[in-house]
N, C-alpha and C positions, 0 to 999 in steps of 0.2 A: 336555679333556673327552672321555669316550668316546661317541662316536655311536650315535644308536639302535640301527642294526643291528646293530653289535657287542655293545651292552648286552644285546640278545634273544637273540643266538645265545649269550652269556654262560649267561642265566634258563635256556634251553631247555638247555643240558649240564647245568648243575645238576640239573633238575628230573629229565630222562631218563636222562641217566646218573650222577648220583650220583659221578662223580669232580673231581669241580671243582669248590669253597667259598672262599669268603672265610673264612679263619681267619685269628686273630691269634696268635701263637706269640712265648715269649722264644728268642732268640737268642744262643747264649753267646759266639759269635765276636762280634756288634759288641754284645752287652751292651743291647740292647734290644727293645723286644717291637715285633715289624715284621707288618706285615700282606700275606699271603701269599694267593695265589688257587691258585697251581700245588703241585699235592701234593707228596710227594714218587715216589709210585708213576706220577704223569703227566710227573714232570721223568724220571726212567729211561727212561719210553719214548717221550720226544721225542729222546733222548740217545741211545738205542739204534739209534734209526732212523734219525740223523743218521751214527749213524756206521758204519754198513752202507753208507754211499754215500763215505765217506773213502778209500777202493782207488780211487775211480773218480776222485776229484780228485787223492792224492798218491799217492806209490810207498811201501809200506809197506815199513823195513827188517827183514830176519829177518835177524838176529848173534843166537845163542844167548847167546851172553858178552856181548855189550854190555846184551842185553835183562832178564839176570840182577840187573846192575849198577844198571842204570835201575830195574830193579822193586825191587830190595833198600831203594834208597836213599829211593824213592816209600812204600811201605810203611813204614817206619819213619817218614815222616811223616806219614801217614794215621792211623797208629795215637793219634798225640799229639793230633792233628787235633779241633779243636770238633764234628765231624759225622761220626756216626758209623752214619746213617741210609744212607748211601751205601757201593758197595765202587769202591775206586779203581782207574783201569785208568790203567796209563803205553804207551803205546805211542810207537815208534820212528818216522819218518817219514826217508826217502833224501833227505835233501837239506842242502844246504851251506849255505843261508840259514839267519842264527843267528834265531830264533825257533820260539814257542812256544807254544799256546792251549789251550783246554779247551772242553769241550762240555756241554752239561747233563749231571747224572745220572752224573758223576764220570769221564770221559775227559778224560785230557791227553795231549796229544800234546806231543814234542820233540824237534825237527831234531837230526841225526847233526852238521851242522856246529856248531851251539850246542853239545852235550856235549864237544865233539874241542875248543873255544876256553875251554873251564872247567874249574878243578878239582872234586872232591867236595864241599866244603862250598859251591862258587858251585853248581852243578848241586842239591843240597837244597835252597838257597835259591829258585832257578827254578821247581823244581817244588812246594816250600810256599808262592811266591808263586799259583799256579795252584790248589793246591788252597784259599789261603784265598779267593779268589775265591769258591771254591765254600762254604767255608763261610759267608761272608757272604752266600751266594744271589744275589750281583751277577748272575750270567747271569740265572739266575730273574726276577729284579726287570728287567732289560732284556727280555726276553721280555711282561711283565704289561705292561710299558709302551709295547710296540709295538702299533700295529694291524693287525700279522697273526694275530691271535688266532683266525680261523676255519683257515686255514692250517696252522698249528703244533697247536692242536688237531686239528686232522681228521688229523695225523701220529700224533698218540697216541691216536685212537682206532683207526687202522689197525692200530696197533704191538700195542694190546690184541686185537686180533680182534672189536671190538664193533660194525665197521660196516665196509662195503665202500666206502674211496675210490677214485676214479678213479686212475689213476698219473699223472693229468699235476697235479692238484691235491698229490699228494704229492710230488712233485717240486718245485713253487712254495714248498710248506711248507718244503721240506730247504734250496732256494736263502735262503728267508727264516728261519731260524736263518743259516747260514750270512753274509750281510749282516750280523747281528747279532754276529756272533762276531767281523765283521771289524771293527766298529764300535770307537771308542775308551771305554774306560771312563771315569768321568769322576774327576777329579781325586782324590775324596775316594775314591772306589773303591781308584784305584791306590795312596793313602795308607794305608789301612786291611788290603788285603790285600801288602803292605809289613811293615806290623804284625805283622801274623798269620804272613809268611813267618818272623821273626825269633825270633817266640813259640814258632813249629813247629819252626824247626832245633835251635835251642837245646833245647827238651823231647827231643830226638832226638837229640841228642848230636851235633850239628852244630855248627861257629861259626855264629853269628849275624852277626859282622863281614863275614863269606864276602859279606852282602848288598853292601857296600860297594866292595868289590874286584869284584864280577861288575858292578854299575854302571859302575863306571869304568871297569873292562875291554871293557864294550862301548860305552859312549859313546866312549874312543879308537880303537874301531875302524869305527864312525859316522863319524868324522873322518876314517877312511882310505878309506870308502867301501867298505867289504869285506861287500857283499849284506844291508846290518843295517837297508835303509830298515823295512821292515814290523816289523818287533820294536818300533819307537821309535814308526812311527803307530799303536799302540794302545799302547805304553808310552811316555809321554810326561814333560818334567818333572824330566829325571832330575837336577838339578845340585839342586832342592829336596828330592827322596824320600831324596837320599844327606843332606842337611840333617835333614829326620825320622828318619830312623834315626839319626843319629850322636845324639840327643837318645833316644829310644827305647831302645837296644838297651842303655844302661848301668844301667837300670829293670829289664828284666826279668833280666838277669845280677843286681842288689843282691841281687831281691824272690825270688831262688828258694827 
């Protein structure tokens, strides 16, 4: 149950500023009509702001050719992509730990060591598992469901120019996305935007199978202990998700 003062501070954005509603909206990614409080113009600029402070946690990579690769491959699944309300940003991150996340409002990020441990069709799959994420608004829906709602708001009304926060309140907002991002999605999450990776590669001229071979590729090297613990505590499951896919991905190759 959401507590009063968050329920008011809720009424009072509504009221005052006009960017924040309860809408119910169909969903073409999970196929149903899901009820939404975060726009889409307030998830860009909680996203936006989130990720102006990403330099300050990771080392961004600049490889012109890898960033080419990365974005060529991202974009072609964005295009296929259920959501089309967003533009996709792929960016690079220096580091050998294989893992990969996404931010509100259409950023993904994904480690130089995760591309360098994958081929082309696992890496499409990575990053259409990331963007269905976003098309199923999982972040979105983890955000509504948190009680840092004054936090994360007062991030995007900074982001909008419509009010003056403190910088230490926006700060607490960026660490609280952040927790959230590090949080584990939950089962059905990880199933669905699995789904959707397999829906996206395939429309893109990817394999789809790519999903099963980048699972197993990195669960054996989970096994060897090779820097993969964070990828597996928010991607959980894997010996079941490689089970729904291998039941899946023969449906959407029949029904094209």
């Amino acid at each position: 149950m959401v507590c009063k003062k968050i329920f008011h501070f809720i009424i009072f954005y509504i009221l005052i500023f006009g960017n924040f509603g309860c809408v119910t909206l169909y969903n073409p990614a999970t196929e149903k009509n899901e009820i939404i409080f975060i726009d889409t113009a307030t998830e860009k600029s909680i996203g936006e702001a989130a990720a102006k402070d990403i330099p300050k946690r990771y080392k961004i990579l600049h490889d012109y050719q890898l960033e080419s690769r990365i974005n060529n491959i991202g974009k072609r699944i964005g295009r296929v992509s259920d959501r089309q309300d967003i533009e996709y940003k792929f960016i690079i991150l220096d580091s050998e730990e294989l893992n990969a996340f996404t931010l509100p409002g259409g950023f993904i990020y994904i480690n130089k060591g995760l591309i360098a441990a994958l081929n082309e069709d696992e890496i499409a799959y990575v990053l259409a598992h990331e963007v269905g994420h976003l098309c199923a608004r999982h972040i979105v829906k983890k955000l509504q469901a948190n009680m840092a709602y004054q936090l994360i708001l007062a991030i995007s009304l900074s982001a909008l120019n419509r009010s003056k926060i403190e910088p230490t309140t926006i700060k607490e907002g960026i660490d609280a996305i952040y927790n959230l991002v590090e949080l584990k999605y939950s089962r059905s999450d990880e199933y669905e935007a699995d789904r959707l990776a397999a829906k996206y590669t395939y429309k893109a001229g990817y394999n789809p199978y790519a999903s099963i071979s980048c699972l197993k590729k990195l669960q054996k090297s989970q096994k060897n202990n090779l820097k993969l613990l964070r990828y597996f505590r928010t991607h959980p499951y894997v010996d079941e998700r490689i089970e729904v896919l291998m039941k899946f991905i023969p449906k959407i190759v029949e029904n094209k």
